[in-house]
Residue frames as a rotation matrix with the C-alpha (Angstrom) as fourth column:
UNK 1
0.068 -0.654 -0.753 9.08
-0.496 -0.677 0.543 175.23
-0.866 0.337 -0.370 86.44
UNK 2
0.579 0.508 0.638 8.84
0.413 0.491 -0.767 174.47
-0.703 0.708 0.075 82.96
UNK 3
-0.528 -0.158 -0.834 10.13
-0.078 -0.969 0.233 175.90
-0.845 0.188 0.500 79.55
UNK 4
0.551 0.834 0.032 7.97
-0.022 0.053 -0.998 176.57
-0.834 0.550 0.048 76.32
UNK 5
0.366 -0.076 0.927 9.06
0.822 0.494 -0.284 176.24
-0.437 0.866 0.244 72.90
UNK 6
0.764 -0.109 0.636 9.06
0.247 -0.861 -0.445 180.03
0.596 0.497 -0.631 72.06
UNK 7
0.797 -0.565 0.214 11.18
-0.562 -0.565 0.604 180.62
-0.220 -0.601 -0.768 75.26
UNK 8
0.085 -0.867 0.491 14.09
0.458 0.472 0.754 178.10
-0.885 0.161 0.437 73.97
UNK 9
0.370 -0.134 0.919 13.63
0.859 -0.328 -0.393 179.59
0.355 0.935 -0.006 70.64
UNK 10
0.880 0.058 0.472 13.99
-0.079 -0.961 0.266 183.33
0.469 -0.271 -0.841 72.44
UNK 11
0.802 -0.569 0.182 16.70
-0.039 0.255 0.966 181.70
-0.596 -0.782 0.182 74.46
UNK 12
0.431 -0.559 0.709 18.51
0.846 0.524 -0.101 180.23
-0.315 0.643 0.698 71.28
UNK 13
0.547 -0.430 0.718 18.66
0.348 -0.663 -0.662 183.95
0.761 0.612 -0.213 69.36
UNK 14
0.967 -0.212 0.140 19.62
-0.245 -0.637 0.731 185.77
-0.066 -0.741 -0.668 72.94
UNK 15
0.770 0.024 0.637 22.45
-0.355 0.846 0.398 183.21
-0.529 -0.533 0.660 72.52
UNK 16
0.505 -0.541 0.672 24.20
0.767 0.638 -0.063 183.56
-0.395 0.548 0.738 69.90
UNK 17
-0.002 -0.887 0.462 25.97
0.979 -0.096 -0.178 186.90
0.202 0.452 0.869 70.32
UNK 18
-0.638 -0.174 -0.751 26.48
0.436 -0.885 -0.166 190.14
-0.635 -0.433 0.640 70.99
UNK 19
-0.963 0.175 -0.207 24.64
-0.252 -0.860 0.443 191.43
-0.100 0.479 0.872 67.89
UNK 20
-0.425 0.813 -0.399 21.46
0.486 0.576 0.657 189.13
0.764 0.085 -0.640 68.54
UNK 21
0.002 0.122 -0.993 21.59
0.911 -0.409 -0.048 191.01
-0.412 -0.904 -0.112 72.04
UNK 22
-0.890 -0.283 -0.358 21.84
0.207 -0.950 0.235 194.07
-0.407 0.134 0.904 70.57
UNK 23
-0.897 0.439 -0.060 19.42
-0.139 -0.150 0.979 193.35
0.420 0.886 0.195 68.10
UNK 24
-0.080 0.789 -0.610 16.88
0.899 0.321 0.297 191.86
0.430 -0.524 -0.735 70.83
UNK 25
-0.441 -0.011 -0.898 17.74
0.602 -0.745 -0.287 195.27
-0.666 -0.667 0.335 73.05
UNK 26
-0.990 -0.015 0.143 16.37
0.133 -0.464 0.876 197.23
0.054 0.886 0.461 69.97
UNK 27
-0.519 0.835 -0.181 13.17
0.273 0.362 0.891 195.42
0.810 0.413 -0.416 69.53
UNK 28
-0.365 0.089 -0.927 12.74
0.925 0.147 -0.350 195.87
0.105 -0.985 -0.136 73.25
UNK 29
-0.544 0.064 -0.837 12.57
0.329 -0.901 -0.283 199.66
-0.772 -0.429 0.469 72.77
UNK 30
-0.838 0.423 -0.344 10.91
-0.539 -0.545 0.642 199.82
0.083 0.724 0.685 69.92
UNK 31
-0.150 0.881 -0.449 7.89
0.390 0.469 0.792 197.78
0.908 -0.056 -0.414 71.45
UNK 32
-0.711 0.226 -0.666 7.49
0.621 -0.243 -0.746 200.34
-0.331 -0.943 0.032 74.19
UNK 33
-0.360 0.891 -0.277 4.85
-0.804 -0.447 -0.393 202.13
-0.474 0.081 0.877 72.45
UNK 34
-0.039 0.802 -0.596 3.37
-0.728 0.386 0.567 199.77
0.685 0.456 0.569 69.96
UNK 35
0.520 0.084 0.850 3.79
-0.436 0.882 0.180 196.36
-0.734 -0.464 0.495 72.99
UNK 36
-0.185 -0.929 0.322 5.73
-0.382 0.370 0.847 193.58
-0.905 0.034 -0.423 72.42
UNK 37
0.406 0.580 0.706 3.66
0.153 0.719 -0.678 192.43
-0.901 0.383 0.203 69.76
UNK 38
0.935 -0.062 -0.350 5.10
-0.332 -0.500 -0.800 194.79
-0.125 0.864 -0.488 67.55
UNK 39
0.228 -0.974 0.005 8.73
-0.949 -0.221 0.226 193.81
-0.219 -0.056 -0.974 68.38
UNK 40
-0.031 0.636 0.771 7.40
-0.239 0.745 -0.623 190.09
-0.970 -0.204 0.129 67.92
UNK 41
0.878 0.396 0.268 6.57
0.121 0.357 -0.926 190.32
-0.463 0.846 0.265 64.85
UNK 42
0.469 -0.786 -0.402 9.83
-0.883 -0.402 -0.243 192.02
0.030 0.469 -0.882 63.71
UNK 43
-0.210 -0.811 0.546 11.50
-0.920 0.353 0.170 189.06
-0.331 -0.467 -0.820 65.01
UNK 44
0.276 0.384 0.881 9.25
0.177 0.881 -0.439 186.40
-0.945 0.277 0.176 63.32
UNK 45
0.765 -0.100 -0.636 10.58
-0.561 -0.590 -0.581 187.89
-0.317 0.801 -0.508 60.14
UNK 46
-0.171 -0.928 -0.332 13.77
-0.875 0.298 -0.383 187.14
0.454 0.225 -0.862 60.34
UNK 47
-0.155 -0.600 0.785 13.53
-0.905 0.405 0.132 183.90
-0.397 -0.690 -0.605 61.81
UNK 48
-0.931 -0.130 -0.341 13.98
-0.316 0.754 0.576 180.28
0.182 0.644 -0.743 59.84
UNK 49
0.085 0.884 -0.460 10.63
-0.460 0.445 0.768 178.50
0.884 0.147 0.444 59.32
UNK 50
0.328 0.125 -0.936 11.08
0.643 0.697 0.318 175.96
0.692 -0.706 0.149 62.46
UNK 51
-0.642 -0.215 -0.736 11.89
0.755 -0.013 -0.655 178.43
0.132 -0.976 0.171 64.48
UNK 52
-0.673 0.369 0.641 8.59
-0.298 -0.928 0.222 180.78
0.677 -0.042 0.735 64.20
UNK 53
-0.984 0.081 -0.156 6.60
0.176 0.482 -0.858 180.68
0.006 -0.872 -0.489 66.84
UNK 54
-0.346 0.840 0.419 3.53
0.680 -0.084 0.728 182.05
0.647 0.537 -0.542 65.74
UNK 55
-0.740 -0.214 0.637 1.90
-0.087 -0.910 -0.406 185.48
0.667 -0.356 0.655 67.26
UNK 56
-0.204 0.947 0.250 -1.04
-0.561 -0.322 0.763 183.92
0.803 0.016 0.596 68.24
UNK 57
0.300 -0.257 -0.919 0.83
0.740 0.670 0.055 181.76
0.601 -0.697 0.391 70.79
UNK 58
-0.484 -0.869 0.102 2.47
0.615 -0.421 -0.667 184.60
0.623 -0.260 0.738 71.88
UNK 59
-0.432 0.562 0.706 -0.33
-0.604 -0.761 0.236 187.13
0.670 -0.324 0.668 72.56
UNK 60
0.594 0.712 -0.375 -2.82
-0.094 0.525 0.846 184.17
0.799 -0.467 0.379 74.22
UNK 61
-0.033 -0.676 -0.736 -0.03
0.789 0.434 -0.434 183.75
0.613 -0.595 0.519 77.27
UNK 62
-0.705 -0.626 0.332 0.34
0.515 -0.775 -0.367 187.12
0.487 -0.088 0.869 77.84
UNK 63
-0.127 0.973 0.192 -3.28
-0.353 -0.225 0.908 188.13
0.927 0.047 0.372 77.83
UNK 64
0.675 0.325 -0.663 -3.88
0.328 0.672 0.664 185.03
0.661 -0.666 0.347 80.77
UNK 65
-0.234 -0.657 -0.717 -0.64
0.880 0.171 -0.444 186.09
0.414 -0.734 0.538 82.59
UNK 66
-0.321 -0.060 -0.945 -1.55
0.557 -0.819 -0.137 190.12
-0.766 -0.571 0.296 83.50
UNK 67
0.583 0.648 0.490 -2.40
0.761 -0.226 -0.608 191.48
-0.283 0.728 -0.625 79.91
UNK 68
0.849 0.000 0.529 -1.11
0.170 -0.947 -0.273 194.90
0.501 0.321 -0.804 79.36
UNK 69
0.686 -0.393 0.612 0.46
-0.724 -0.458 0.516 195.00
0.078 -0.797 -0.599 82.60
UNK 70
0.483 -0.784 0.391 2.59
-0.005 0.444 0.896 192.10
-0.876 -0.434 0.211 82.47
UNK 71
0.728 -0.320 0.607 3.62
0.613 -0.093 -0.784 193.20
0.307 0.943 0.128 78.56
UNK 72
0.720 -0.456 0.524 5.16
-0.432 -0.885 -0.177 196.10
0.544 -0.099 -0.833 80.48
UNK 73
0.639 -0.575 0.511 6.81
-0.512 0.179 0.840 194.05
-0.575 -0.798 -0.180 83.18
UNK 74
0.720 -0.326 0.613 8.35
0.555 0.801 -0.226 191.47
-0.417 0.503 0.757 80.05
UNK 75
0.936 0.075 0.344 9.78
0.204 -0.911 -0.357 194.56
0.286 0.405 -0.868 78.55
UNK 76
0.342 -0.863 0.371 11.60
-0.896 -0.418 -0.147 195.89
0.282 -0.282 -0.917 80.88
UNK 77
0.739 -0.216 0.638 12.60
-0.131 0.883 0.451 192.53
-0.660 -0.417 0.625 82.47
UNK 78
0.706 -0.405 0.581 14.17
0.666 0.659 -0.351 191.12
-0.241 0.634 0.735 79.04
UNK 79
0.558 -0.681 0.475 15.85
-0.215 -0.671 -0.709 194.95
0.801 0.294 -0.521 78.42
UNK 80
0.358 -0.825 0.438 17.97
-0.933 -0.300 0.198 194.46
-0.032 -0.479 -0.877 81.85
UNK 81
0.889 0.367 0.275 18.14
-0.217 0.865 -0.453 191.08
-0.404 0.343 0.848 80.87
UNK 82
0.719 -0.432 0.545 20.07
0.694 0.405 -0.595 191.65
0.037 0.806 0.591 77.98
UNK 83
0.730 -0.682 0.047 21.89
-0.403 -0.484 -0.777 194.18
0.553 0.548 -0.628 79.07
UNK 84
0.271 -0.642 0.717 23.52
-0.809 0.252 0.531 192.02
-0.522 -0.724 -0.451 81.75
UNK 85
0.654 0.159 0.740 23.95
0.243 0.882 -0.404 189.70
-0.717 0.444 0.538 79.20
UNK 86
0.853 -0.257 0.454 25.58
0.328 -0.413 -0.850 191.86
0.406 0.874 -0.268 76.85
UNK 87
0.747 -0.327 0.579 27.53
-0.650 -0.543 0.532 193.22
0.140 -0.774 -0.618 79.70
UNK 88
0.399 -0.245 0.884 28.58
-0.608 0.651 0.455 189.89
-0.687 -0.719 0.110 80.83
UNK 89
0.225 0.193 -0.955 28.65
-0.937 0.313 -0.157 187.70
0.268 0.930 0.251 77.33
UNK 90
-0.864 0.219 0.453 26.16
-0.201 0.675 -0.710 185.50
-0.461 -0.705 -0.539 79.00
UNK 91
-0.846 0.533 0.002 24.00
0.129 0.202 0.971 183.57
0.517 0.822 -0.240 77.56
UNK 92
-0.620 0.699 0.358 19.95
-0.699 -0.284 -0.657 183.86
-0.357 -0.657 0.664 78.68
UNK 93
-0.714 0.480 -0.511 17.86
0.010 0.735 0.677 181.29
0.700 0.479 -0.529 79.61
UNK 94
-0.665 0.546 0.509 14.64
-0.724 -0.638 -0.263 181.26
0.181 -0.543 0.820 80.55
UNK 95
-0.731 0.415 -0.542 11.83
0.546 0.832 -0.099 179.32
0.410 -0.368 -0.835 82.67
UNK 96
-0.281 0.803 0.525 8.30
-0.452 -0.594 0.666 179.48
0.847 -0.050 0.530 83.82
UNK 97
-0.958 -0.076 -0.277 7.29
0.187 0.568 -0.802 178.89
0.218 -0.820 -0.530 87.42
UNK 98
0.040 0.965 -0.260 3.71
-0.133 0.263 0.955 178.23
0.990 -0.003 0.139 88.36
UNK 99
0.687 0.522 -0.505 1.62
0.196 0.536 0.821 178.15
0.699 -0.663 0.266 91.39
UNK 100
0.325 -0.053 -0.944 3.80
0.787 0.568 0.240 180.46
0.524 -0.821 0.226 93.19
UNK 101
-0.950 -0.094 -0.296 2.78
0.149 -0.974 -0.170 183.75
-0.273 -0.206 0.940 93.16
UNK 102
-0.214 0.960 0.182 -0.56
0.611 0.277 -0.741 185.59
-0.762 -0.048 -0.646 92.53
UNK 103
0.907 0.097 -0.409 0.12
-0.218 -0.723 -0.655 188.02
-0.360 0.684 -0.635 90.35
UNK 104
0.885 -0.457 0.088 2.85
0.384 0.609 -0.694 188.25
0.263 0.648 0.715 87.66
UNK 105
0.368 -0.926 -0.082 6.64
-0.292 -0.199 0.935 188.53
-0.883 -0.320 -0.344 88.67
UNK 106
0.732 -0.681 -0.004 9.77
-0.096 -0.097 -0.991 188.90
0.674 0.726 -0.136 86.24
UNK 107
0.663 -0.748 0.033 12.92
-0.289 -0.215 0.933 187.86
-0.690 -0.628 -0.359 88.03
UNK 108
0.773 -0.598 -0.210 16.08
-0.154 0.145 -0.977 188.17
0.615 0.788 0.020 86.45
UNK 109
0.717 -0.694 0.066 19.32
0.135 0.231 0.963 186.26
-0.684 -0.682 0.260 88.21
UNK 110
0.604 -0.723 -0.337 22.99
-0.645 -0.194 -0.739 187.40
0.469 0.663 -0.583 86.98
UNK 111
0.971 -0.230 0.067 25.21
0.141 0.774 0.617 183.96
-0.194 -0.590 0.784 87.60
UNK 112
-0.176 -0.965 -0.195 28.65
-0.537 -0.072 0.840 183.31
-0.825 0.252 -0.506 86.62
UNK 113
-0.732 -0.470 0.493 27.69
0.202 0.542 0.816 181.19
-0.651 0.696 -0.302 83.90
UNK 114
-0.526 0.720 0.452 24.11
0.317 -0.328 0.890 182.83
0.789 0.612 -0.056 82.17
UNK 115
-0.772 0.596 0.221 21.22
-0.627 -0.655 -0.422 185.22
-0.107 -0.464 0.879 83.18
UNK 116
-0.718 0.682 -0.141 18.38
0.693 0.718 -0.055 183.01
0.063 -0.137 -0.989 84.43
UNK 117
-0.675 0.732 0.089 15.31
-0.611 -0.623 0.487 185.00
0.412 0.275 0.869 83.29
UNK 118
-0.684 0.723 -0.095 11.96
0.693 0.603 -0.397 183.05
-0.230 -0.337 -0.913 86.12
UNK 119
-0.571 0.817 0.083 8.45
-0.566 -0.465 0.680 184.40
0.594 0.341 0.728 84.72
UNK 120
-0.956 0.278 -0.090 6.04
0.289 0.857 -0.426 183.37
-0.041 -0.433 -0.900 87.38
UNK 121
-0.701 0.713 -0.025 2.49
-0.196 -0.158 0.968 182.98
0.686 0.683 0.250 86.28
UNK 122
-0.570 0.216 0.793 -0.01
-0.787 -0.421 -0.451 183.46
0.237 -0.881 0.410 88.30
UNK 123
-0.960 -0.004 0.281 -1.75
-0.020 0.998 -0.054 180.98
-0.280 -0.057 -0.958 90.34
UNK 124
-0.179 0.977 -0.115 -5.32
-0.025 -0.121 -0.992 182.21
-0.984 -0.175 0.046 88.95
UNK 125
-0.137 0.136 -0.981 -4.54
-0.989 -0.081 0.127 182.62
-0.062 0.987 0.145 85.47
UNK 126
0.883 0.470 -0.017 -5.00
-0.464 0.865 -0.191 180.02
-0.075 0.176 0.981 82.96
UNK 127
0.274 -0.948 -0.159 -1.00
-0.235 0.094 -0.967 179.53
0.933 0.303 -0.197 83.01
UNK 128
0.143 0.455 0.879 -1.45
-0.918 -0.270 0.289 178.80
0.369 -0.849 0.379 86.67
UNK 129
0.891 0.358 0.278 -3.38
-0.321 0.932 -0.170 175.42
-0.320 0.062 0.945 86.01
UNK 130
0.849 -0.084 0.521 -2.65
0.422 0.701 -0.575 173.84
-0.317 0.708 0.631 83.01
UNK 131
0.541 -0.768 -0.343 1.09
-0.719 -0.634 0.286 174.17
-0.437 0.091 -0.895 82.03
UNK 132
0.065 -0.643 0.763 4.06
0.283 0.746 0.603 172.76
-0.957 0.177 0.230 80.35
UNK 133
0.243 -0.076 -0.967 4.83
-0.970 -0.010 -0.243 172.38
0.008 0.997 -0.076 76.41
UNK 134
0.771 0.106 0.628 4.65
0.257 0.850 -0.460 169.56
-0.582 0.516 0.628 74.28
UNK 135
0.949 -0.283 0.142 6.81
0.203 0.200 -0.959 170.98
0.243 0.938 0.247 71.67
UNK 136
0.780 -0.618 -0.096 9.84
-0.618 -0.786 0.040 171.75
-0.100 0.028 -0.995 73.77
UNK 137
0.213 -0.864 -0.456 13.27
0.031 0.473 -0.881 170.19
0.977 0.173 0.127 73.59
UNK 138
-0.538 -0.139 0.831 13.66
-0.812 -0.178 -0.556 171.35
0.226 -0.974 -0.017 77.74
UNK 139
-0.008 0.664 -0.747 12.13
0.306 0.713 0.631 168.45
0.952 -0.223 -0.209 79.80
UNK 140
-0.417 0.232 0.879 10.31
-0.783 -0.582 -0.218 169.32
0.461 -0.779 0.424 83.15
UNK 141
-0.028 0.625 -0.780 8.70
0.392 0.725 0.566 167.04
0.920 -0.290 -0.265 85.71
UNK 142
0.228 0.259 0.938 7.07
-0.903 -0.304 0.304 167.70
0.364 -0.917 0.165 89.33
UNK 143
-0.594 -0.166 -0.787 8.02
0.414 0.776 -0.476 165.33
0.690 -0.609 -0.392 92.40
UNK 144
-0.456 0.000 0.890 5.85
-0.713 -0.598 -0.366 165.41
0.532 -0.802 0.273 95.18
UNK 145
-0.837 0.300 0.457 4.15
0.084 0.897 -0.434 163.01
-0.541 -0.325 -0.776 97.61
UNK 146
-0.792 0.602 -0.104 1.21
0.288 0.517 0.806 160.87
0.539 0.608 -0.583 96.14
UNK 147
-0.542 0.823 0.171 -1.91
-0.769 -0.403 -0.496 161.35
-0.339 -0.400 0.852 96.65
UNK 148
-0.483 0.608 0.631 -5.31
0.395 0.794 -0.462 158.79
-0.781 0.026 -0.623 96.28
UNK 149
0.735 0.676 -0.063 -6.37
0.068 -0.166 -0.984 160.38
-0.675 0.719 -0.167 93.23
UNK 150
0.043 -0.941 -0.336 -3.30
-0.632 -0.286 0.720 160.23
-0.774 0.182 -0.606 91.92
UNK 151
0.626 -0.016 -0.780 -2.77
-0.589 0.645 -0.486 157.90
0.511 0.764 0.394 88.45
UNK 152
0.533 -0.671 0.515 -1.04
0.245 0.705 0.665 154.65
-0.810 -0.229 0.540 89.16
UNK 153
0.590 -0.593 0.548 0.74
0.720 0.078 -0.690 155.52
0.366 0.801 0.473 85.90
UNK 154
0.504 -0.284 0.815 2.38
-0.470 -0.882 -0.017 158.88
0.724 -0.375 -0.579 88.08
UNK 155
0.738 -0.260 0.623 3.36
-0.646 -0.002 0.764 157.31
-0.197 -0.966 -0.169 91.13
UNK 156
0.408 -0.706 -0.578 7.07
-0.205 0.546 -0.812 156.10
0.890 0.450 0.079 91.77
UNK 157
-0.549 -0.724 0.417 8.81
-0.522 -0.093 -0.848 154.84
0.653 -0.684 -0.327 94.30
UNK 158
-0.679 0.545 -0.493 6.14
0.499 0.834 0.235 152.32
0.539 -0.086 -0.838 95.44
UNK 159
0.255 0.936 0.241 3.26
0.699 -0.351 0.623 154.63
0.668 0.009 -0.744 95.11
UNK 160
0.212 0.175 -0.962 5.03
0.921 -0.364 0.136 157.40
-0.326 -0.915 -0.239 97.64
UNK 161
-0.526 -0.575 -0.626 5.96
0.206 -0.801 0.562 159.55
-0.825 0.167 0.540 95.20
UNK 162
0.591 0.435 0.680 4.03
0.579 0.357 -0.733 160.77
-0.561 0.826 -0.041 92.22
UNK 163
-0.683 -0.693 -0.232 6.28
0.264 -0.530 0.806 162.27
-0.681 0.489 0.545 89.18
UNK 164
0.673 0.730 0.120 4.28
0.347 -0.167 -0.923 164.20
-0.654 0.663 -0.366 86.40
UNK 165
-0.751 -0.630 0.199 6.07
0.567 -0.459 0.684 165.52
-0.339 0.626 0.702 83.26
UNK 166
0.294 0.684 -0.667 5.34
0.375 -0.725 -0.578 168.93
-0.879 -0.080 -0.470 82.02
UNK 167
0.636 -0.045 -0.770 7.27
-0.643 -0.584 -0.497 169.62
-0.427 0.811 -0.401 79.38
UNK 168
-0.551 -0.749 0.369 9.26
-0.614 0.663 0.429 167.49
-0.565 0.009 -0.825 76.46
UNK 169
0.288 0.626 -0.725 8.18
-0.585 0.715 0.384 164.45
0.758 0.313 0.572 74.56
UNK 170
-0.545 -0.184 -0.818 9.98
0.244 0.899 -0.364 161.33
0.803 -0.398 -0.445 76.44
UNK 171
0.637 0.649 -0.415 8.53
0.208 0.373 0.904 159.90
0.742 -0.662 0.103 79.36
UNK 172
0.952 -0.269 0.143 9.32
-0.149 0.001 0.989 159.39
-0.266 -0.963 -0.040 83.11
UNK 173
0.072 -0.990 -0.118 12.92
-0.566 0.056 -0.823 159.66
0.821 0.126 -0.556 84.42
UNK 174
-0.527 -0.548 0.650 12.06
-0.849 0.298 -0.437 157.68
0.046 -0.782 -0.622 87.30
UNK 175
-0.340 0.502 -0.796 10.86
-0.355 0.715 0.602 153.86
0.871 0.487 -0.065 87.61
């Protein structure tokens, strides 16, 4: 589980009100015919230099998770999203899980305290594998038992554990 830059950035506008939600529910319908790309782009308009994300990050995910078909499933996903969000005035934050599904899944939890938006990527795509983000502000890491091919630079807990970060800059949270 992991999050990306764009999805804290997506997280950040969802986030700051009723008329960002509104304004996100918009884009939402008005990128059912042209795809999200179109609604995308609207939204890179208006947004401050450091927080564009760039389309060609955007499309290359999509493409690896389901293509077409999982544009449609984002879609609707983020529209009931937001409207439990709007509903609720709850913020939405989202996360990518890996490597535990084959095909793509949208799940959308309604808590008491924000809608938890899980995008799980399949375990064939290239979003599968290789995952994480350098450029987020979210930090991720995996625990699980070591292995012998494991890095000695991974392994805590006198070699019985190995920890990997996936997303973030800083390092290990365990020594």
């Amino acid at each position: 589980m992991y999050k990306t830059f764009d999805v804290e950035v997506l997280d950040d506008f969802y986030s700051e009100g009723r008329q960002n939600l509104s304004r996100g529910h918009d884009l939402l319908q008005a990128s059912a015919t042209g795809g999200l790309s179109s609604g995308f782009d609207q939204y890179e308009e208006e947004q401050e230099p450091q927080k564009q994300t760039g389309p060609d990050q955007f499309g290359a995910w999509i493409a690896t998770a389901g293509g077409e078909n999982a544009e449609t499933v984002i879609r609707v996903g983020y529209d009931a999203a937001v409207e439990l969000a709007q509903a609720q005035s709850l913020p939405i934050d989202t996360f990518f899980v890996t490597g535990a599904s084959d095909e793509f899944e949208f799940h959308v939890c309604e808590g008491t305290h924000q809608i938890t938006v899980l995008m799980f990527m399949p375990k064939d795509s290239e979003y599968g594998r290789s995952y994480g983000s350098s450029r987020a502000r979210a930090k991720s890491w995996i625990f699980r038992t070591g292995r012998p091919d494991d890095s000695d630079a991974d392994l805590v807990d006198g070699g019985d554990v190995v920890q990997i970060q996936r997303s973030g800059r800083d390092g290990p949270v365990a020594s």
